[in-house]
C-alpha positions in Angstrom: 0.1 4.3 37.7 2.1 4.9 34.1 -0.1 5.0 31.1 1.4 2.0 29.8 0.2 0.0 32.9 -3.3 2.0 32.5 -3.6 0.9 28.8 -2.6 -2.9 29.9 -4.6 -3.3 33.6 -7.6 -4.6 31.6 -6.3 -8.1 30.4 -9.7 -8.8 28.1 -9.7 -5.3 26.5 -6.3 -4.3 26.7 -7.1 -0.8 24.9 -8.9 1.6 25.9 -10.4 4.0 23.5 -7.8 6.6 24.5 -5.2 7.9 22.5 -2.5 7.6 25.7 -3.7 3.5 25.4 -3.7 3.3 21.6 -0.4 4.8 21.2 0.9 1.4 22.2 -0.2 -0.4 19.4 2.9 -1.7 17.5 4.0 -3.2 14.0 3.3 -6.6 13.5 6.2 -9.1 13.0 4.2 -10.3 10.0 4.5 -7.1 8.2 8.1 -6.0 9.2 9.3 -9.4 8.3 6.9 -9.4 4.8 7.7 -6.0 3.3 5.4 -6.5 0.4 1.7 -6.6 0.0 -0.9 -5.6 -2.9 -4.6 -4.4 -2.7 -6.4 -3.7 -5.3 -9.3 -0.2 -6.6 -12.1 -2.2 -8.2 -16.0 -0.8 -8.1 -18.6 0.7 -10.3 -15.9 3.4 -11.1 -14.0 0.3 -13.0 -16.7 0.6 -15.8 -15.9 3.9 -16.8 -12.4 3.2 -17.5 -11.8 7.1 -17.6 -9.3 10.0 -16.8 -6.4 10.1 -14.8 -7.5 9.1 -11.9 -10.3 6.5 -12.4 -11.8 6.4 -8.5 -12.4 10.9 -9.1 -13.8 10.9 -12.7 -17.9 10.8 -10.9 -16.9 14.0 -8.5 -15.6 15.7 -11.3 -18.8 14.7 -13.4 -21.0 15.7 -10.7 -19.1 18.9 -9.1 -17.3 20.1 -12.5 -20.3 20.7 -15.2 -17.5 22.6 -17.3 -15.0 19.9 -17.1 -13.6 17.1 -19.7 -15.0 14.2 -17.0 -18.6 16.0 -18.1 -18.3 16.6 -21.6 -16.9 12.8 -22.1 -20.0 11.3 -19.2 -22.4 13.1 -21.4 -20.7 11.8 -24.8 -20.9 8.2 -23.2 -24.5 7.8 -21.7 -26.0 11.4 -22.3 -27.0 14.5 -19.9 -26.4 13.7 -15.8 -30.2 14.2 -15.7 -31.0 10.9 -17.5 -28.4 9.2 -16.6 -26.3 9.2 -13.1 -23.6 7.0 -11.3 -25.7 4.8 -10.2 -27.5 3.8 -13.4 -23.8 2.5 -14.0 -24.2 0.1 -10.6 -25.6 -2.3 -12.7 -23.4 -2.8 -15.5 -20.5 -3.5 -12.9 -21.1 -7.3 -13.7 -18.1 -8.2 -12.6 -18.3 -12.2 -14.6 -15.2 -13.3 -15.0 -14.1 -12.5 -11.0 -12.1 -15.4 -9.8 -10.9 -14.7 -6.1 -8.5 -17.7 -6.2 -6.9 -16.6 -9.0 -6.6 -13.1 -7.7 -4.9 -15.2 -5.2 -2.6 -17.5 -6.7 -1.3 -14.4 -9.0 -0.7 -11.9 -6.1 1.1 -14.8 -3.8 3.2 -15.5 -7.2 4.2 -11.9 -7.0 5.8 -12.2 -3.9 3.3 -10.1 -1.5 2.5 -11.5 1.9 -0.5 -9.5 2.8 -2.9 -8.6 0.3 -6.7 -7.0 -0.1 -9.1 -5.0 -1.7 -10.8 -1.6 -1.3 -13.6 -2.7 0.6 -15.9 0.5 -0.1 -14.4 4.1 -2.1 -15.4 7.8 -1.9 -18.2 6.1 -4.4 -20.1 4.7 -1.1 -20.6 1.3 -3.2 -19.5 -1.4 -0.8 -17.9 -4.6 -1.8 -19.2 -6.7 0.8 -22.6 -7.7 2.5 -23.3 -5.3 4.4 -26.4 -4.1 6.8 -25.7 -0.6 6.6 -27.0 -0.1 3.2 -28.4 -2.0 -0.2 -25.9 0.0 -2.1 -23.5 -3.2 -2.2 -22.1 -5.7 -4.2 -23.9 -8.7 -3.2 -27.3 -7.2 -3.8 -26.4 -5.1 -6.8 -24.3 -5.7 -9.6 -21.9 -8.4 -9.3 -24.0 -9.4 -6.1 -21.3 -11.6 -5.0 -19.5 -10.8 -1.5 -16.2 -10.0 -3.2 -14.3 -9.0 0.4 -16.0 -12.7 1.5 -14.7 -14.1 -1.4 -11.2 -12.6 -1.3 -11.2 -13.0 2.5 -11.1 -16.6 2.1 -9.5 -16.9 -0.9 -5.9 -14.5 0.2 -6.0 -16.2 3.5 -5.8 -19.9 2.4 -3.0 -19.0 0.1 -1.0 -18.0 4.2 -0.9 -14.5 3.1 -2.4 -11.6 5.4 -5.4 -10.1 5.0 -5.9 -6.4 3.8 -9.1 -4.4 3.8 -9.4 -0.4 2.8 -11.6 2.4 3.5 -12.0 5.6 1.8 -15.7 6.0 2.7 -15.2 8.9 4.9 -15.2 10.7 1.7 -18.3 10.0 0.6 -19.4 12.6 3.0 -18.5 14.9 0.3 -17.8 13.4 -2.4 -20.9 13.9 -4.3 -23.0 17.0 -4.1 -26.1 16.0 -2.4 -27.0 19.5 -1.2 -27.6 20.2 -5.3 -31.5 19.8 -6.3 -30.5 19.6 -9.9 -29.1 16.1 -9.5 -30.1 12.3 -8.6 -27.4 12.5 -5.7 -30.1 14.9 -3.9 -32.6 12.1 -3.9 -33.0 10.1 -0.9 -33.6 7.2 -3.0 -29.8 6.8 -3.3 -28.8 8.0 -0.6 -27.2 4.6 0.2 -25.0 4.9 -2.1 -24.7 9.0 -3.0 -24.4 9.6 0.5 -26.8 11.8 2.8 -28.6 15.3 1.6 -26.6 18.0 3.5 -26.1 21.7 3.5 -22.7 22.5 1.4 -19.6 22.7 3.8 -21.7 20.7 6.6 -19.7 18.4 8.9 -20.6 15.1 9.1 -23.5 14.2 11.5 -24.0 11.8 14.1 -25.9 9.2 11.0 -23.2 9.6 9.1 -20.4 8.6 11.5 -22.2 5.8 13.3 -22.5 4.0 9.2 -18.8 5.2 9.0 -17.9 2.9 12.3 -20.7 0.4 11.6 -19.5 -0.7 8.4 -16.1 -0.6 9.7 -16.8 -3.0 12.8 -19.4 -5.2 10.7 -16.0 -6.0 8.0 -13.6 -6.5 11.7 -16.5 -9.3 13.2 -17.2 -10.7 9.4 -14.0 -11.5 7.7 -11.3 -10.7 10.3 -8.8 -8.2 8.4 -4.9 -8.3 9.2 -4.5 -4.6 8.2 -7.2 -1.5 7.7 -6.1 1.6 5.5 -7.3 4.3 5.5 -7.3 7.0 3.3 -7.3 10.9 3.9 -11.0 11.3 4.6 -10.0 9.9 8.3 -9.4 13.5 9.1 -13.2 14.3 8.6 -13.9 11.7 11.7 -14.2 12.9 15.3 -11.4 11.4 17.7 -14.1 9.8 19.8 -15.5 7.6 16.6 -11.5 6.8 15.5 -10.7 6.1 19.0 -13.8 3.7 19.2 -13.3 1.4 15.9 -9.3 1.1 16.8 -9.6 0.0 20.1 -11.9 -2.6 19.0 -9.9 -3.7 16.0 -7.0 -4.2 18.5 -9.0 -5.7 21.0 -10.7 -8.1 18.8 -7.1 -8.7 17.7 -6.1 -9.6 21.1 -8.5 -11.7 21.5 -7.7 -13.7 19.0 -4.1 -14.0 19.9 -3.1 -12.2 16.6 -1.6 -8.9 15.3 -2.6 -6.6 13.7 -1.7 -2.9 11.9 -4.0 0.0 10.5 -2.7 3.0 8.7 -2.9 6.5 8.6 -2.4 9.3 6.4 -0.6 13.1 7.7 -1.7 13.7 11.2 -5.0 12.0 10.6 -4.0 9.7 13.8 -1.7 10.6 16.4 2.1 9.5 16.3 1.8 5.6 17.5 -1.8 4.6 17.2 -0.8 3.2 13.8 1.3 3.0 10.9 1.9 6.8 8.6 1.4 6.0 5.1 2.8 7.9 2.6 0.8 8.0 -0.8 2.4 7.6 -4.0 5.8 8.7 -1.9 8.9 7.7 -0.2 11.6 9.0 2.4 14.5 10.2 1.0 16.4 9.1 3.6 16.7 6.3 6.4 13.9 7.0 9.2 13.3 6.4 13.1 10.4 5.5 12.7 8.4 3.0 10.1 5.7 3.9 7.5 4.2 1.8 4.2 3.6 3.9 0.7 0.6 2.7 -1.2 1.9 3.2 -4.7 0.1 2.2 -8.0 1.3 -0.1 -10.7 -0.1 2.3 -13.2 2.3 4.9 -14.1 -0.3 7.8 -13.6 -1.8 7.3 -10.5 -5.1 6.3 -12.0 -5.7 3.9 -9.1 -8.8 2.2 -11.5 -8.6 0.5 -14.1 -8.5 3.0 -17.3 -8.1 2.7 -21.2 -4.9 2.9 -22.1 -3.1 3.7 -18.8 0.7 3.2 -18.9 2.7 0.9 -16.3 5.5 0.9 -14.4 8.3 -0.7 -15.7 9.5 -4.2 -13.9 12.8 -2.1 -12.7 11.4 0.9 -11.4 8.7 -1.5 -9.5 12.0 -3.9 -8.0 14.4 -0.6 -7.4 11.3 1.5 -5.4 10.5 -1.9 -3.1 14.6 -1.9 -2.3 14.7 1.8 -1.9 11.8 1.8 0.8 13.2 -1.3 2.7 16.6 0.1 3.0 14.7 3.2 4.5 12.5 1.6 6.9 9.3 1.0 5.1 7.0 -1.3 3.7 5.2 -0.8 0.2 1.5 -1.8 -0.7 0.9 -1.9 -4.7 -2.2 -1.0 -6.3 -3.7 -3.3 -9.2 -6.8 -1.7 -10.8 -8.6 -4.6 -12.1 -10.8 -4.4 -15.5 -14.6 -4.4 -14.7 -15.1 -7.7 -15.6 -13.0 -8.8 -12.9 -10.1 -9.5 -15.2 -6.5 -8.5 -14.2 -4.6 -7.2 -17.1 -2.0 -9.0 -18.9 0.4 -6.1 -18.7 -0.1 -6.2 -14.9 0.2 -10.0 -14.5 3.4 -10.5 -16.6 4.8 -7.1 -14.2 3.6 -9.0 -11.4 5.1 -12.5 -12.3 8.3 -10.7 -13.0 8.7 -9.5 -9.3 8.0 -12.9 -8.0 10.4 -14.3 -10.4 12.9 -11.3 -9.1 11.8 -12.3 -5.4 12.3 -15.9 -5.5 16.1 -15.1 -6.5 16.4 -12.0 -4.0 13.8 -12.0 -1.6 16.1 -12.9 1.4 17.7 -9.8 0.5 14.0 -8.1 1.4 12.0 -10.7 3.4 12.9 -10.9 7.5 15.5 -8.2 7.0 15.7 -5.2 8.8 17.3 -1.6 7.7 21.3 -1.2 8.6 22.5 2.1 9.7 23.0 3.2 6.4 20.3 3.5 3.6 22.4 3.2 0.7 24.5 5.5 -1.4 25.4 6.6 -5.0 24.8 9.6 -7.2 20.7 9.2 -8.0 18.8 11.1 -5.2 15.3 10.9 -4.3 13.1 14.5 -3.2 12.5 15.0 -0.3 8.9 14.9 0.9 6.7 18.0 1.1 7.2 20.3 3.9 4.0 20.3 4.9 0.4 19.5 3.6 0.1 16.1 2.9 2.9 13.5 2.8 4.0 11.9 -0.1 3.6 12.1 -3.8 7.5 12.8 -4.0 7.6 9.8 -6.4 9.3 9.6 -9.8 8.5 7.4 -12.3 11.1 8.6 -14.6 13.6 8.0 -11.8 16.8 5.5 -13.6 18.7 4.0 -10.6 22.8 3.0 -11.7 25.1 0.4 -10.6 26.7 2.9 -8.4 23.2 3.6 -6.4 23.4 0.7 -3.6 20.9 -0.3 -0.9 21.8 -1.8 2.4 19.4 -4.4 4.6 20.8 -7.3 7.1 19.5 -10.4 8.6 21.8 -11.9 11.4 25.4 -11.9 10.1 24.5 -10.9 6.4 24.6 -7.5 4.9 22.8 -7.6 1.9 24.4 -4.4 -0.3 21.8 -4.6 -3.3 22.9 -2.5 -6.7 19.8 -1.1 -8.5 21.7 -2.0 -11.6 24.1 -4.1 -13.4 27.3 -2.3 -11.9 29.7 -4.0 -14.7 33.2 -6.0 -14.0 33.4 -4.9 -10.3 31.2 -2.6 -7.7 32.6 -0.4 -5.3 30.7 -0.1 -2.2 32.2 3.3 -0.6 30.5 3.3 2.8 32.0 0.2 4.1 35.4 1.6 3.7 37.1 2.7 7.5 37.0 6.7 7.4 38.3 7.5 11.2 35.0 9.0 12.4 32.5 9.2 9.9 33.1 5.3 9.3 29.8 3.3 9.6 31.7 -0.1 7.5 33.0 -3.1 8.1 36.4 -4.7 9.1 38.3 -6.0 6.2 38.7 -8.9 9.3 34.9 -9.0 9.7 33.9 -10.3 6.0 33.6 -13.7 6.0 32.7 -13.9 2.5 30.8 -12.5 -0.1 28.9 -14.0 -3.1 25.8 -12.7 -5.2 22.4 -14.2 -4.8 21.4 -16.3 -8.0 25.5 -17.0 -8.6 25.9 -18.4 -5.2 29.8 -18.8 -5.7 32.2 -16.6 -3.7 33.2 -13.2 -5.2 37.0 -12.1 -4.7 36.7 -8.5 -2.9 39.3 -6.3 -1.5 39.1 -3.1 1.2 40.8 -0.2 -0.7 40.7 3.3 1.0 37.7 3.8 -1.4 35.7 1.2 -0.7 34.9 -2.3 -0.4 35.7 -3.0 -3.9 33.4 -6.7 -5.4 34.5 -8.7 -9.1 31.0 -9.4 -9.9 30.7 -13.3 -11.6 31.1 -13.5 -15.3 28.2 -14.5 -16.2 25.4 -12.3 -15.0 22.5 -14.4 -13.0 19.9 -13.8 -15.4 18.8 -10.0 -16.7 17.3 -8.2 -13.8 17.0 -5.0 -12.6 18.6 -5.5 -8.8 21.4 -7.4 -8.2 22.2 -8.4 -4.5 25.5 -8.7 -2.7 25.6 -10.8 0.6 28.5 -10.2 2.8 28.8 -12.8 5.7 30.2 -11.5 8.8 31.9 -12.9 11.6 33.5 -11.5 14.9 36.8 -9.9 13.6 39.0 -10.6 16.5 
């Protein structure tokens, strides 16, 4: 018997909790044909509204007493001793939360699958959970914010997103220390539980880890689960366990679904490589998602004062990853109040608005043969260690830098900028050999989305060369090319 007709013998639990069955889990249509999604890092850490990276300010408080995350924790609500993270649990009030509108603004964005954290290295869970009374419906808001944004995402037809970073929590604060409140089994719901420094997790600690994780899958029925790097500190028998019964309970509801990985933290197959704040430099085999941050510093959380992308990197890094065979997943860090920013809703609106022109350039398309070309180059990723975190803000695409995607009989050649009177596409030029182009016979037409009316276009030995309309189809920071093709004999 193959493995494939091992995995598939049981038709009501089609995986088995084996990596040689979960291998053959594959990419839902939903998300290659969606591209787009956004989840959201929103928890007690959104009070504090501090440092670069707002989900690590309490481990650096806790485990760094020399640090700036001390010095400004004691400035703000005095010594550790008096006052720990979770005295702050209560002031995450979270008042003006409005799933629907969460909702409406990340459908008018232009994502098709969206979600929150649904519990952080923090071990505060946003859901109703058994495990533990460490949770936003019995503290705090104490409102069932994954219910609420379960229901809410899903009736606006998007797919439904839920991540985990709770594996961290193992270590995340320094229970072993007598010193502090995270050593008192009082909280050790939400501080984790009291270990020896360097321990591994127990058996406790991974049956909550999978618990939690099941009790989300049977409550609100998640599209996608992303993880984060503390996936590593889970056995294989406890990883094998909660995938095959996501897929499973997947199966048996007739529906697909994807969960995501981070370095070798799953084995090649079993699910989907994400690469953190990064992106391949070039066009890949295989498929992979980035979760990237609107902020512009990676503070994940909302913070005072953070920076933002700009609406053109945003649009240029979506094009770049779907000419290279991946999918991107943007982080919005909410205020604690529940509150989106304006900043973020008007950068938001503005990819939508881009979307709604270009999106058939992104949405149900597939990567060509050929990433793109011009003269701006992305880094490569890192060698080893973690994947990712090759990307650059301060990154200025051209005219000349082009991305390719089709759909049927359309080529979509999308120029990260305005490229002036005409473009020149070079690889669709014949070049004996090397050439990966077109026919000058096999170009039915070519027009550019938002115009609409056909473009006069030539095949020179350097390139395909485009007039672009006079008038330019509003200011954006993409402008898309589709070339029609038809059989050129």
């Amino acid at each position: 018997m193959t493995l494939y007709a091992q995995a598939k013998q049981d038709a009501k639990a089609p995986y088995q909790s084996t990596w040689n069955s979960l291998k053959y889990s594959r990419t839902p249509q939903w998300l290659r044909d969606g591209k787009f999604g956004i989840y959201t890092h929103w928890g007690p850490y959104s009070v504090m509204a501090h440092g670069r990276n707002a989900t690590w300010v309490a481990n650096k408080v806790y485990t760094q007493p020399d640090s700036e995350a001390r010095e400004w924790w004691e400035k703000t609500y005095g010594p550790l001793d008096k006052f720990g993270y979770q005295d702050i649990v209560p002031m995450f009030k979270a008042e003006k939360f409005n799933a629907d509108g969460w909702a409406d603004l990340f459908q008018k964005s232009g994502a098709r699958f969206a979600g929150p954290v649904a519990e952080h290295h923090d071990g505060f869970a946003m859901w109703d959970t058994k495990w533990d009374e460490w949770n936003a419906a019995k503290m705090g808001p104490k409102r069932d914010i994954v219910g609420e944004l379960a229901t809410a995402i899903k009736k606006k037809g998007m797919k439904y997103v839920t991540a985990f970073h709770h594996a961290e929590n193992w270590f995340y604060f320094p229970t072993w220390d007598s010193t502090l409140d995270c050593s008192n089994p009082k909280y050790s719901g939400l501080y984790g539980p009291i270990h020896e420094k360097g321990a591994l997790p127990d058996m406790a600690f991974l049956d909550q880890w999978k618990g939690k994780i099941i009790e989300v899958i049977d409550k609100y029925d998640p599209d996608m689960i992303w993880f984060d790097f503390g996936l590593k500190l889970i056995t294989d028998s406890y990883k094998q366990e909660v995938l095959s019964y996501f897929y499973n309970h997947a199966a048996a509801e007739k529906k697909e679904v994807v969960v995501t990985y981070k370095g070798h933290d799953l084995p090649p197959g079993a699910g989907l490589l994400d690469l953190e704040l990064g992106q391949e430099a070039d066009l890949t085999y295989y498929e992979w998602i980035t979760d990237s941050s609107i902020d512009s510093v990676g503070a994940w959380g909302f913070v005072d004062g953070v920076g933002f992308k700009s609406l053109d990197n945003l649009i240029d890094n979506l094009v770049d990853r779907v000419s290279k065979n991946g999918y991107l997943l943007l982080n919005v860090g909410p205020k604690a109040d529940g509150t989106i920013p304006d900043e973020v809703k008007k950068l938001l609106l503005g990819m939508g608005d881009w979307l709604k022109m270009n999106g058939e350039a992104i949405y149900n398309t597939t990567a060509w043969s050929v990433a793109g070309e011009g003269p701006t180059k992305i880094a490569q990723l890192r060698a080893s260690g973690n994947p990712g975190f090759n990307e650059n803000n301060t990154l200025r695409f051209t005219g000349e830098d082009i991305r390719f995607t089709v759909n049927g009989n359309n080529l979509y050649a999308t120029a990260l900028a305005w490229p002036g009177e005409k473009v020149l596409i070079k690889t669709l030029v014949p070049k004996g050999r090397t050439w990966t182009g077109l026919y000058p016979s096999e170009i039915a037409s070519v027009t550019m989305l938002g115009d609409g009316k056909e473009l006069k276009w030539e095949m020179t030995k350097e390139g395909l060369s485009i007039e672009t309309p006079k008038t330019k189809p509003g200011d954006w920071p993409a402008y898309v090319f589709k070339i029609v093709r038809k059989n050129p004999f």
